[in-house]
PyMOL Python script that loads the backbone (N, CA, C, O; Angstrom):
from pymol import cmd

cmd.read_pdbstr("""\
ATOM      1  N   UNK A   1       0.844  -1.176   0.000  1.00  0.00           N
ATOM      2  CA  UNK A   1       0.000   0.000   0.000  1.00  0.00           C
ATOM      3  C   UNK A   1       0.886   1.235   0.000  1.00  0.00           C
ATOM      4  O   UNK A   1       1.997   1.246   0.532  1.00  0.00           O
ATOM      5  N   UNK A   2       0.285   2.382  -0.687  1.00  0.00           N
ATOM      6  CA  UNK A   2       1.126   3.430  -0.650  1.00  0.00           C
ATOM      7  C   UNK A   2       0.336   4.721   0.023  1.00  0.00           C
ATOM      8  O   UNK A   2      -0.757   5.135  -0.362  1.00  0.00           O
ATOM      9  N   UNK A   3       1.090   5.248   1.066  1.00  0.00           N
ATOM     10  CA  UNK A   3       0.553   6.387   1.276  1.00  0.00           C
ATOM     11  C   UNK A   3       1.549   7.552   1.647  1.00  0.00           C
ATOM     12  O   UNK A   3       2.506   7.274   2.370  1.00  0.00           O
ATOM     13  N   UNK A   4       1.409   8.604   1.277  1.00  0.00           N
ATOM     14  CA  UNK A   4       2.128  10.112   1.715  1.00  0.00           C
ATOM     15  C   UNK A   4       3.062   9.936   3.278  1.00  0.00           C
ATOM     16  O   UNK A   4       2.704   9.130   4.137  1.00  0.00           O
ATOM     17  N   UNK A   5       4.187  10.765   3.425  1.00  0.00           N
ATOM     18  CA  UNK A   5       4.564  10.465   4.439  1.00  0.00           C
ATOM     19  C   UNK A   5       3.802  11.276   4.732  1.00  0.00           C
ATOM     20  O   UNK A   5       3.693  11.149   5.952  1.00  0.00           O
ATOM     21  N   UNK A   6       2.976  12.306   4.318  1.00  0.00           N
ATOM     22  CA  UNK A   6       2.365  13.765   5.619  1.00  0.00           C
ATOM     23  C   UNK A   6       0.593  12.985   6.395  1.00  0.00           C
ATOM     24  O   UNK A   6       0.054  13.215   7.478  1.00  0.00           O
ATOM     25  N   UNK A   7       0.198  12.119   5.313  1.00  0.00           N
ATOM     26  CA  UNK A   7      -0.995  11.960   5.434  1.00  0.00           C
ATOM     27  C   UNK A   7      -0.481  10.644   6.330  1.00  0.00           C
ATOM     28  O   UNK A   7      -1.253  10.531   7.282  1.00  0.00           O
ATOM     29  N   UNK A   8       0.640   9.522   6.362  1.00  0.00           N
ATOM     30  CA  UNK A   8       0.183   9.056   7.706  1.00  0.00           C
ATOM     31  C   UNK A   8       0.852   9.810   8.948  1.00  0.00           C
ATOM     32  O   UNK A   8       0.490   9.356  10.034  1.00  0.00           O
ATOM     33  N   UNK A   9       1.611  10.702   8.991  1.00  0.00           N
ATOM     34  CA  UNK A   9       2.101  11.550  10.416  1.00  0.00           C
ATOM     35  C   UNK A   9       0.453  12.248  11.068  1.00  0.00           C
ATOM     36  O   UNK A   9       0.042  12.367  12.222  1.00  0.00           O
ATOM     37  N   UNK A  10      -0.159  12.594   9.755  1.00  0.00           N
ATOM     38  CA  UNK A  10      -1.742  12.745   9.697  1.00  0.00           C
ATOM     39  C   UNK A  10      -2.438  12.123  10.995  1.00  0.00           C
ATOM     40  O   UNK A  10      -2.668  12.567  12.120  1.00  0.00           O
ATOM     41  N   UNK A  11      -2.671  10.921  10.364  1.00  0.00           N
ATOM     42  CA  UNK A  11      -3.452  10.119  10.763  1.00  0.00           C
ATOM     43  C   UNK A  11      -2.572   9.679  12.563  1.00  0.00           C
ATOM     44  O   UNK A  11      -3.245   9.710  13.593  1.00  0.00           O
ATOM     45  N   UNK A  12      -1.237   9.355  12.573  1.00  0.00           N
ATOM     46  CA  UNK A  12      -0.624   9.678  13.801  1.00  0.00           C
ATOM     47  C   UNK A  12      -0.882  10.872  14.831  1.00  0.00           C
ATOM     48  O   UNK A  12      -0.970  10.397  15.963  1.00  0.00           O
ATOM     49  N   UNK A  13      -0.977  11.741  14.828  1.00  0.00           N
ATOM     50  CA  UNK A  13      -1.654  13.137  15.124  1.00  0.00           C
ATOM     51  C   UNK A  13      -2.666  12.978  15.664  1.00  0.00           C
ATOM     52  O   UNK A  13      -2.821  13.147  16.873  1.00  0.00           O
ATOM     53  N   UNK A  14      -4.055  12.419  14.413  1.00  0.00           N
ATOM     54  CA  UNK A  14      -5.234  12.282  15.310  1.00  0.00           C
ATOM     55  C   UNK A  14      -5.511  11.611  16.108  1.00  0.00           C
ATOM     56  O   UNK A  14      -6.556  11.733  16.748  1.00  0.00           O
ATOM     57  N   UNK A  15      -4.524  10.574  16.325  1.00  0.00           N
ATOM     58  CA  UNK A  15      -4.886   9.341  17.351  1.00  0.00           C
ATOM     59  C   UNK A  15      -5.052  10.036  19.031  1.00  0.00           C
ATOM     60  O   UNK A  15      -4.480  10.941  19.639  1.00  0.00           O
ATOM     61  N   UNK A  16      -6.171   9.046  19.355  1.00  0.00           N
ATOM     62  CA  UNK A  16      -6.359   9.964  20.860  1.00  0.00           C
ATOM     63  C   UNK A  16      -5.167   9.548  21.999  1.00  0.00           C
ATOM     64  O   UNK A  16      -4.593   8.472  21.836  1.00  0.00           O
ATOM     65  N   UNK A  17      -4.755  10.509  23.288  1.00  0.00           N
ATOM     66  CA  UNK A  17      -3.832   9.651  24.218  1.00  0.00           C
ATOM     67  C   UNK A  17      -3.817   8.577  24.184  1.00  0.00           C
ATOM     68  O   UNK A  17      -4.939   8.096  24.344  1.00  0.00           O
ATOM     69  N   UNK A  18      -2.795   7.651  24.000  1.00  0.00           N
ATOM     70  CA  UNK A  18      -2.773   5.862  24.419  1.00  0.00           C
ATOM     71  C   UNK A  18      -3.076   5.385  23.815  1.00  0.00           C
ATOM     72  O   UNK A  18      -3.433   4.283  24.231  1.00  0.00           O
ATOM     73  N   UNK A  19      -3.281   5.628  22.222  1.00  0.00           N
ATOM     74  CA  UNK A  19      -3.202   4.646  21.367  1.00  0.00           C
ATOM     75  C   UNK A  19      -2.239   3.899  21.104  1.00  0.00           C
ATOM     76  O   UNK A  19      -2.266   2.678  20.945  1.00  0.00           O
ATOM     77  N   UNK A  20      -1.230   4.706  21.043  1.00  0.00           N
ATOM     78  CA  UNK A  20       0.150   3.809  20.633  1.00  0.00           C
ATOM     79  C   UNK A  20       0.326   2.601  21.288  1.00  0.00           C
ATOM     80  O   UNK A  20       0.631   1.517  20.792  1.00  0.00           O
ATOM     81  N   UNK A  21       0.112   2.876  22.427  1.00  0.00           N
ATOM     82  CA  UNK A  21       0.527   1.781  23.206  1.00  0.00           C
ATOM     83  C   UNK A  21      -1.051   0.792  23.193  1.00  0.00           C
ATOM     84  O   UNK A  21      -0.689  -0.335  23.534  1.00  0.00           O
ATOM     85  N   UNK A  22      -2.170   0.773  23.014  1.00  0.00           N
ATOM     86  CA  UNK A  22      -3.717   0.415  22.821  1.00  0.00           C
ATOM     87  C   UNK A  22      -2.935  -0.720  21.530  1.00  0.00           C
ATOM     88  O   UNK A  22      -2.764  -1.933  21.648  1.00  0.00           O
ATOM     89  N   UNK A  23      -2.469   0.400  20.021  1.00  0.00           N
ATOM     90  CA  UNK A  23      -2.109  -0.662  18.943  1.00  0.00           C
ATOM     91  C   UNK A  23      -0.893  -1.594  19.498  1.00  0.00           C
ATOM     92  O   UNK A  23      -1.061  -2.806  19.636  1.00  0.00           O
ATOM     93  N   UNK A  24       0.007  -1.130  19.724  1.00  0.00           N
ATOM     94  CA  UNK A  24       0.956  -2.240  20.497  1.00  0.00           C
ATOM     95  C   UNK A  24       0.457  -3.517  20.652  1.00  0.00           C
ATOM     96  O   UNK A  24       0.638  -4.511  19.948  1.00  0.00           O
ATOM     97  N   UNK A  25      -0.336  -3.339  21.877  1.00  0.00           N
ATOM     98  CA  UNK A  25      -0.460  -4.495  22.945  1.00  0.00           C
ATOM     99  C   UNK A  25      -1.636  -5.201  22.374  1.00  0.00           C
ATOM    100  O   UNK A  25      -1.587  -6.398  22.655  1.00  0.00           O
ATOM    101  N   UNK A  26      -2.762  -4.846  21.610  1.00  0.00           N
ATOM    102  CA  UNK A  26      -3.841  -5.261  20.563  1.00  0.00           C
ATOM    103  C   UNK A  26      -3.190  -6.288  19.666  1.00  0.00           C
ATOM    104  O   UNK A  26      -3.661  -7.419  19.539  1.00  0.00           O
ATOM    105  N   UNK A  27      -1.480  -5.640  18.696  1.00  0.00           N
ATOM    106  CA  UNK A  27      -0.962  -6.565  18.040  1.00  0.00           C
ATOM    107  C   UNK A  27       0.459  -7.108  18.578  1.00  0.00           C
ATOM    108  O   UNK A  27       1.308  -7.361  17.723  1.00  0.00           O
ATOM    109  N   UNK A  28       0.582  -7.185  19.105  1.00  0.00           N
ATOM    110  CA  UNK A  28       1.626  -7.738  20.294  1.00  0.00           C
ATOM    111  C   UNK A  28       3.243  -7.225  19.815  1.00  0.00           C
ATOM    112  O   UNK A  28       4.219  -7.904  19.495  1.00  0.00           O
ATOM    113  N   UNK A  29       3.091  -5.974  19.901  1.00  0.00           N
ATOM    114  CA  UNK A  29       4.153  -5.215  19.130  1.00  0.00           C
ATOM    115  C   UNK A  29       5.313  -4.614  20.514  1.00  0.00           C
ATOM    116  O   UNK A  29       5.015  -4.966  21.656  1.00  0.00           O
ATOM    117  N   UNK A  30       6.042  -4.106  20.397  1.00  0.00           N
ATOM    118  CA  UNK A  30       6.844  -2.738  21.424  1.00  0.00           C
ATOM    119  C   UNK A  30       6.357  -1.461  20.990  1.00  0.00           C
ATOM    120  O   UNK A  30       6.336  -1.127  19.805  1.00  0.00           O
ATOM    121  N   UNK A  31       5.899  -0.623  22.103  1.00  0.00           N
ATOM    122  CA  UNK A  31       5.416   0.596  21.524  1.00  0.00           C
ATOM    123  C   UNK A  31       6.255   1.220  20.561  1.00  0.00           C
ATOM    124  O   UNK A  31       5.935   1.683  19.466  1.00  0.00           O
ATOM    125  N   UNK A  32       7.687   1.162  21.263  1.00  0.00           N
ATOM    126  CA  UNK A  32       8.399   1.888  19.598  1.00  0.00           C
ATOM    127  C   UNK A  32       8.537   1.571  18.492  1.00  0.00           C
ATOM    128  O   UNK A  32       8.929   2.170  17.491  1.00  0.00           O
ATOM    129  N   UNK A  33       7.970  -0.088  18.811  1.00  0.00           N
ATOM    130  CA  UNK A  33       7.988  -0.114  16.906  1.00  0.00           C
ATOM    131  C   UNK A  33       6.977   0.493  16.331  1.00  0.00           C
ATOM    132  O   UNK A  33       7.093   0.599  15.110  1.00  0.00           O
ATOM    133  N   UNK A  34       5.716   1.068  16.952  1.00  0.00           N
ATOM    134  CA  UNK A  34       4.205   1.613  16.041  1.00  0.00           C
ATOM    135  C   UNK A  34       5.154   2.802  16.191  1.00  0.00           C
ATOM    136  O   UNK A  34       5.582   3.301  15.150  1.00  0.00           O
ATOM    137  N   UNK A  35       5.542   3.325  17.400  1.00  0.00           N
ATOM    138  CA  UNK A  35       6.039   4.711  16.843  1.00  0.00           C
ATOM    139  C   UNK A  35       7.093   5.014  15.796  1.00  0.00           C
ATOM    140  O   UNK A  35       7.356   6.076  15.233  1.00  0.00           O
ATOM    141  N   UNK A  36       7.619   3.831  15.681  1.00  0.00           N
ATOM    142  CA  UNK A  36       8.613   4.010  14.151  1.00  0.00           C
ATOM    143  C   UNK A  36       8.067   4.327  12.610  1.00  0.00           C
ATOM    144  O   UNK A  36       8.500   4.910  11.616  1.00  0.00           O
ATOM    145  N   UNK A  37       6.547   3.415  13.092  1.00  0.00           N
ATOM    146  CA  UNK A  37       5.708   2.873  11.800  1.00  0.00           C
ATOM    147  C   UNK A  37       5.310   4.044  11.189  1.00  0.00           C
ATOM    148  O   UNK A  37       5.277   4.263   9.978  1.00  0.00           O
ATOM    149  N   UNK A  38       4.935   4.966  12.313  1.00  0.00           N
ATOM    150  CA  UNK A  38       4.340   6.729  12.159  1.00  0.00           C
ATOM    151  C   UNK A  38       5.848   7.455  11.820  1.00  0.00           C
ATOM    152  O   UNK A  38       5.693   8.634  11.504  1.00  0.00           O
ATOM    153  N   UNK A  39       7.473   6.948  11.817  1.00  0.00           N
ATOM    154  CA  UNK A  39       7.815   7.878  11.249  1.00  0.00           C
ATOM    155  C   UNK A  39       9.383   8.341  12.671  1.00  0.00           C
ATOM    156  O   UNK A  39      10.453   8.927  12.510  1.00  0.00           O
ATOM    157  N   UNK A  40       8.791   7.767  13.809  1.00  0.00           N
ATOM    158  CA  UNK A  40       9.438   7.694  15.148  1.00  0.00           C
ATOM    159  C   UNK A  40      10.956   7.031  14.415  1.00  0.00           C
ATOM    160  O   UNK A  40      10.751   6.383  13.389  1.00  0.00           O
ATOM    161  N   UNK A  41      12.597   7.163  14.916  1.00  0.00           N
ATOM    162  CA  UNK A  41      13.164   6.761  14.580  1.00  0.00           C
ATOM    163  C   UNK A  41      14.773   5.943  15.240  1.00  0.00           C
ATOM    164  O   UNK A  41      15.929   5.759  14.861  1.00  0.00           O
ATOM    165  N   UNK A  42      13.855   5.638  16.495  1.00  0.00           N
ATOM    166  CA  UNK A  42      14.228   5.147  17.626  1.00  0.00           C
ATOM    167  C   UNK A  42      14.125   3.348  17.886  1.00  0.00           C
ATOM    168  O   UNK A  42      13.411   2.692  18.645  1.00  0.00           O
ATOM    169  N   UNK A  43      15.548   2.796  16.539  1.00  0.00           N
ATOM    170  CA  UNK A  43      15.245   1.752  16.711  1.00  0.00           C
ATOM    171  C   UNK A  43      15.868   0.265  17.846  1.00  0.00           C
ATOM    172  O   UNK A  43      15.782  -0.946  17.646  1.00  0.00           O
ATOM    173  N   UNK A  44      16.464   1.023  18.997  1.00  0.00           N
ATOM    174  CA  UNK A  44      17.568   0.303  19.809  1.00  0.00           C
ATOM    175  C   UNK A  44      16.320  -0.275  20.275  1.00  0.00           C
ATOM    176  O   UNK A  44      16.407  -1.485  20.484  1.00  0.00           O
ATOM    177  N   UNK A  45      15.006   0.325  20.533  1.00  0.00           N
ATOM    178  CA  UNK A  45      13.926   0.048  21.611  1.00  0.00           C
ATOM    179  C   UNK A  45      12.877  -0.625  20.790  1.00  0.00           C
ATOM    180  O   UNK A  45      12.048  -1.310  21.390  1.00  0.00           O
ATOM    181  N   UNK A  46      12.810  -0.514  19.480  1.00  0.00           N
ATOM    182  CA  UNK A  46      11.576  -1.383  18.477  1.00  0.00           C
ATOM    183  C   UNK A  46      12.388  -1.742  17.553  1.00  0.00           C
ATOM    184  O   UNK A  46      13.610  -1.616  17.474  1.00  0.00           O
ATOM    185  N   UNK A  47      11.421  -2.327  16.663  1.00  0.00           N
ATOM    186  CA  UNK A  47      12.114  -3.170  15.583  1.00  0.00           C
ATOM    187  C   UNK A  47      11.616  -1.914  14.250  1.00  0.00           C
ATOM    188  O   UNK A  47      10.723  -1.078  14.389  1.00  0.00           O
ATOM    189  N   UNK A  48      12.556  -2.124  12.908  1.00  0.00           N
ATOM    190  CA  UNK A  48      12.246  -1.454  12.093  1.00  0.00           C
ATOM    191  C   UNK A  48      10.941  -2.431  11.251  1.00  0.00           C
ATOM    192  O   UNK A  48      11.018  -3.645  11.062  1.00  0.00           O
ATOM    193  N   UNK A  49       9.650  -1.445  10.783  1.00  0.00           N
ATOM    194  CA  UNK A  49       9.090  -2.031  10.504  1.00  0.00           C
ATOM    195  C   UNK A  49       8.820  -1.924   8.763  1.00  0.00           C
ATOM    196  O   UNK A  49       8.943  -0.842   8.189  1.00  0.00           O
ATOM    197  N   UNK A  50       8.533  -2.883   8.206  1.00  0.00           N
ATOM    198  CA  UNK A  50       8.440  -2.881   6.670  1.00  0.00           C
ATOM    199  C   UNK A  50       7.208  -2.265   6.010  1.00  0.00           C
ATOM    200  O   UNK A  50       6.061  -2.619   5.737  1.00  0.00           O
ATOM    201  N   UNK A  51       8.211  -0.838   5.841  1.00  0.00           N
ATOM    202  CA  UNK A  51       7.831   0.424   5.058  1.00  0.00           C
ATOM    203  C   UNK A  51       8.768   1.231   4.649  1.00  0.00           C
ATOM    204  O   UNK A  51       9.667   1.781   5.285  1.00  0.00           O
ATOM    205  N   UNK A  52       8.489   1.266   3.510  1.00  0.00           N
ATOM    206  CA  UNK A  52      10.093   1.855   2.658  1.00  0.00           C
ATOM    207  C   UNK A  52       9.636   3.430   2.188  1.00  0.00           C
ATOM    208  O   UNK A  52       8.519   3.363   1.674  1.00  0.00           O
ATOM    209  N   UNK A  53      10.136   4.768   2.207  1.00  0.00           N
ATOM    210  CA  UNK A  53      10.076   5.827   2.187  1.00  0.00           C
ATOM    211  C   UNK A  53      11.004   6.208   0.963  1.00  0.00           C
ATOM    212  O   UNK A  53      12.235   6.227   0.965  1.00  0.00           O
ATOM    213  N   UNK A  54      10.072   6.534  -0.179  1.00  0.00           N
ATOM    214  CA  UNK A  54      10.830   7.418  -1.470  1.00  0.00           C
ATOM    215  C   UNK A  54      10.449   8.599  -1.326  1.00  0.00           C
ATOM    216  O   UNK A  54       9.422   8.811  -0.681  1.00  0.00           O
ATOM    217  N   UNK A  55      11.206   9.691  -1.908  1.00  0.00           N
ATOM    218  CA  UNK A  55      11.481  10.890  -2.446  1.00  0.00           C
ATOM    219  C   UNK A  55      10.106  11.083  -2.900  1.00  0.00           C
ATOM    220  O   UNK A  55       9.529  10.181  -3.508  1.00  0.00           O
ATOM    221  N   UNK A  56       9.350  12.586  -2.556  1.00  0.00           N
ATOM    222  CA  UNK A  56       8.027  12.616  -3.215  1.00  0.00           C
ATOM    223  C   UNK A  56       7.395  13.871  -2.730  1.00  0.00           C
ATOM    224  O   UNK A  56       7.816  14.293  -1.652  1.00  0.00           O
ATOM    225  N   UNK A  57       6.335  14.633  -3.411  1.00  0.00           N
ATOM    226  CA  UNK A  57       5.482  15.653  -2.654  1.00  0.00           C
ATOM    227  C   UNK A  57       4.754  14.829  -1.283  1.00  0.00           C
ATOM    228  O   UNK A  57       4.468  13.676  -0.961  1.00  0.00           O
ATOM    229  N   UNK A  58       4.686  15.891  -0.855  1.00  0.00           N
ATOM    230  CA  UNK A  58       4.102  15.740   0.517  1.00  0.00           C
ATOM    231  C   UNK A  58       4.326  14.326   1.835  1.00  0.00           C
ATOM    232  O   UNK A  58       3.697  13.500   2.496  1.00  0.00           O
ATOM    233  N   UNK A  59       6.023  14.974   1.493  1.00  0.00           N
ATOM    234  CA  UNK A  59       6.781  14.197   2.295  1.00  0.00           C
ATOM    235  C   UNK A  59       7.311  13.226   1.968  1.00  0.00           C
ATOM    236  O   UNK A  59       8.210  12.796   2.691  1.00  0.00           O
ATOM    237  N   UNK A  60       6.968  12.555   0.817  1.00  0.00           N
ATOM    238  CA  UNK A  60       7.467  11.668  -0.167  1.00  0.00           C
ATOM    239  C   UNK A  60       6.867  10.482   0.603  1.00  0.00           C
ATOM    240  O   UNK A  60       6.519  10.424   1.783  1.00  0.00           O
ATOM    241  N   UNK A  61       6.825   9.230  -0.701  1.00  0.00           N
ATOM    242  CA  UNK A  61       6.108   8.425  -0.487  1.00  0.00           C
ATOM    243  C   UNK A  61       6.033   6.802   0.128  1.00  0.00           C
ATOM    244  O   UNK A  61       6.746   6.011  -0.490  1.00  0.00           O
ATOM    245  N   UNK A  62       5.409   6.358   1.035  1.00  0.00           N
ATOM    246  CA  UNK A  62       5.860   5.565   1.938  1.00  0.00           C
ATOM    247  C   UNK A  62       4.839   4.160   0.947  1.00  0.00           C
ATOM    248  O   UNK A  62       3.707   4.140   0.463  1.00  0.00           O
ATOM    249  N   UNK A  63       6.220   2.933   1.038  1.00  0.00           N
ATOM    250  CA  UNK A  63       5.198   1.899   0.624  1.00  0.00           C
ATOM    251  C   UNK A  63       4.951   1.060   1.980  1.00  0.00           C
ATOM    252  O   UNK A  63       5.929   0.929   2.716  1.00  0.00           O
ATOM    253  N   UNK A  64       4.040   0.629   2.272  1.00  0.00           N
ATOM    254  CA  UNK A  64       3.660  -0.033   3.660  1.00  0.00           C
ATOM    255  C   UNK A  64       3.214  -1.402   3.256  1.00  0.00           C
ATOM    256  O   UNK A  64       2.089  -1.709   2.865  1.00  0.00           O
ATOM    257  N   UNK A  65       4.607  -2.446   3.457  1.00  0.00           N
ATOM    258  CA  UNK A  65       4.436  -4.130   3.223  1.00  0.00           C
ATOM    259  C   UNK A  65       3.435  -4.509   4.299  1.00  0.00           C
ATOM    260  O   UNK A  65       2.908  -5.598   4.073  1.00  0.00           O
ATOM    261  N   UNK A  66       3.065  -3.956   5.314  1.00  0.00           N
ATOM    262  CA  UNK A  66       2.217  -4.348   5.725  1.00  0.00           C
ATOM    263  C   UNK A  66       1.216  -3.704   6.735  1.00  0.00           C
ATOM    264  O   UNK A  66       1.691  -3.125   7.712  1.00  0.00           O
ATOM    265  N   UNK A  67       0.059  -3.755   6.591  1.00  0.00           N
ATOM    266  CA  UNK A  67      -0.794  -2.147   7.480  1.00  0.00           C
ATOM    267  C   UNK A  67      -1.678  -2.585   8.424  1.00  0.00           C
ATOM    268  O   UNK A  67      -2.768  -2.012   8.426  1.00  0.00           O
ATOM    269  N   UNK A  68      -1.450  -3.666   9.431  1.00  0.00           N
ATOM    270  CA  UNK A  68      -2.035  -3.446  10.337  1.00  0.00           C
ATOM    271  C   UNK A  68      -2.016  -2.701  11.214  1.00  0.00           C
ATOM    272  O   UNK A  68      -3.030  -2.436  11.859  1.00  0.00           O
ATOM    273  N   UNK A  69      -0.694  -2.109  11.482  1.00  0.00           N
ATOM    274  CA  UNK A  69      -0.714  -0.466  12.545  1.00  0.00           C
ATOM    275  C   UNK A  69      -1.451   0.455  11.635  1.00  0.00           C
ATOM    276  O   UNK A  69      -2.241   1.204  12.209  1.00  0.00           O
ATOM    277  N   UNK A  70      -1.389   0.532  10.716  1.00  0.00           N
ATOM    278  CA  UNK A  70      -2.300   1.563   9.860  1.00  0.00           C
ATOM    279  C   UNK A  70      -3.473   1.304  10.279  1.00  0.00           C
ATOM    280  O   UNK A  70      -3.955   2.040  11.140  1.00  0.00           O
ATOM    281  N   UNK A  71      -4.180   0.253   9.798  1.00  0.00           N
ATOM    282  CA  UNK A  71      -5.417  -0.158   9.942  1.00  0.00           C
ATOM    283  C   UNK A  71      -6.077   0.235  11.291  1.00  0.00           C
ATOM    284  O   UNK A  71      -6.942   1.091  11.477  1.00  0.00           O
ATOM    285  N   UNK A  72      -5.434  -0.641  12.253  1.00  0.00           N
ATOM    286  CA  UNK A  72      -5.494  -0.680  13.724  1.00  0.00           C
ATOM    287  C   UNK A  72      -5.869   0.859  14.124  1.00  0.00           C
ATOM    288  O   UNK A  72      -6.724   1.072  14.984  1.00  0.00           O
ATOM    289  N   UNK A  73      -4.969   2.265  13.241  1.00  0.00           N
ATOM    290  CA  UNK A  73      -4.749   3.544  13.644  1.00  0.00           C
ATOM    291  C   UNK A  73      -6.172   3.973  12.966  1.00  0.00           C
ATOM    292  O   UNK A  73      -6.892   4.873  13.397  1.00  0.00           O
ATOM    293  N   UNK A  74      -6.371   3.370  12.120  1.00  0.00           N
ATOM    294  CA  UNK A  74      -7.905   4.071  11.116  1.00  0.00           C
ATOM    295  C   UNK A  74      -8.725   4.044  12.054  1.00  0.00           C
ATOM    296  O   UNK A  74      -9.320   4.971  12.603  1.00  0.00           O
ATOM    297  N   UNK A  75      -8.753   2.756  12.266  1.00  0.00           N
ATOM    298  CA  UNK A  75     -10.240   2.329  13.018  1.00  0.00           C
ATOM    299  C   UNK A  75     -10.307   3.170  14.313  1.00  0.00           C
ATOM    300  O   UNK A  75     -11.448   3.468  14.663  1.00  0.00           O
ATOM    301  N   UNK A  76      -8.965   3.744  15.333  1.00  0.00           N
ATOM    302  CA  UNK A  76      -9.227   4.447  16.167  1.00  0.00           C
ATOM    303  C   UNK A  76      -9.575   5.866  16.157  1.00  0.00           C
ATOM    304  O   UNK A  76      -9.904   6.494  17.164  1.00  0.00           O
ATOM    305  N   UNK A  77      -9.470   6.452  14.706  1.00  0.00           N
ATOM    306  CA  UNK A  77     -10.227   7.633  14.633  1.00  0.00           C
ATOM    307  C   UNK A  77     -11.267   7.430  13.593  1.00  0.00           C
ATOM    308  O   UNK A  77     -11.758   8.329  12.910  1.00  0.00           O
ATOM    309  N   UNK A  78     -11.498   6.425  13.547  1.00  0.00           N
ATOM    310  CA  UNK A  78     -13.140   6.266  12.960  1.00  0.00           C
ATOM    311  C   UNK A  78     -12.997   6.388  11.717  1.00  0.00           C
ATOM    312  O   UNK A  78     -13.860   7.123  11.238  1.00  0.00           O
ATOM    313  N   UNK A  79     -12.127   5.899  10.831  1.00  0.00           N
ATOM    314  CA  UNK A  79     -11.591   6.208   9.138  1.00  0.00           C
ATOM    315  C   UNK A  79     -11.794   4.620   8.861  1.00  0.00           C
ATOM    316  O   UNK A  79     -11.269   3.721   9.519  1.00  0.00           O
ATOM    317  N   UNK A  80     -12.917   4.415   7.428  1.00  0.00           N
ATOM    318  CA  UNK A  80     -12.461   3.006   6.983  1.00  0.00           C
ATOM    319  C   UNK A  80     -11.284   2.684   6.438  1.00  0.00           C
ATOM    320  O   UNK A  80     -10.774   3.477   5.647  1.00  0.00           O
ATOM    321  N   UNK A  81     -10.703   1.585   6.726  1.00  0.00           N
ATOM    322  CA  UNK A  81      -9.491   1.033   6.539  1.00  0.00           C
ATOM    323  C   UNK A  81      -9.971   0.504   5.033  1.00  0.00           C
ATOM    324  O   UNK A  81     -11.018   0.418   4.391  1.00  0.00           O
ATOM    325  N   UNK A  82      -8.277   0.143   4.839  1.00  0.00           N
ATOM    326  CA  UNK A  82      -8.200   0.077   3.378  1.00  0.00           C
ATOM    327  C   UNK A  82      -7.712  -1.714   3.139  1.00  0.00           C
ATOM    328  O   UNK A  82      -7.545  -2.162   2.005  1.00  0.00           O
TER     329      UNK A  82
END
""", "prot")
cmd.dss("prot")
cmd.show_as("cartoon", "prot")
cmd.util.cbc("prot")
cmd.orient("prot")
């Protein structure tokens, strides 16, 4: 899947307090790896997760091998997932 780096920092943003850690523990993750997923770049403490970032308008463009933190992040501000 491809989306903007601005539109998912976006969608990171709207998430309410304690999600991060809500998607974490929902998919049995380390909080810093969702916060990497949004862009966070703190990987001694999470794992890097598979999403590759090209050169592009509006922040250039992220391919996401896999979107259940995405998903997981939709559904908490009420956006259908893709």
């Amino acid at each position: 899947m491809h989306i903007t780096y601005d539109e998912l920092r976006s969608i990171k943003h709207q998430l309410p307090t304690g999600s991060i850690k809500k998607i974490a523990d929902d998919l049995g993750l380390e909080e810093q790896t969702v916060r990497n997923y949004f862009g966070a770049k703190k990987f001694e403490n999470g794992k890097i997760v598979d999403a590759h970032l090209q050169p592009g308008p509006n922040g250039g463009i992220v391919d996401l091998q896999d979107t259940r933190i995405l998903q997981a992040a939709q559904r908490l501000i009420g956006r259908p997932t893709a």
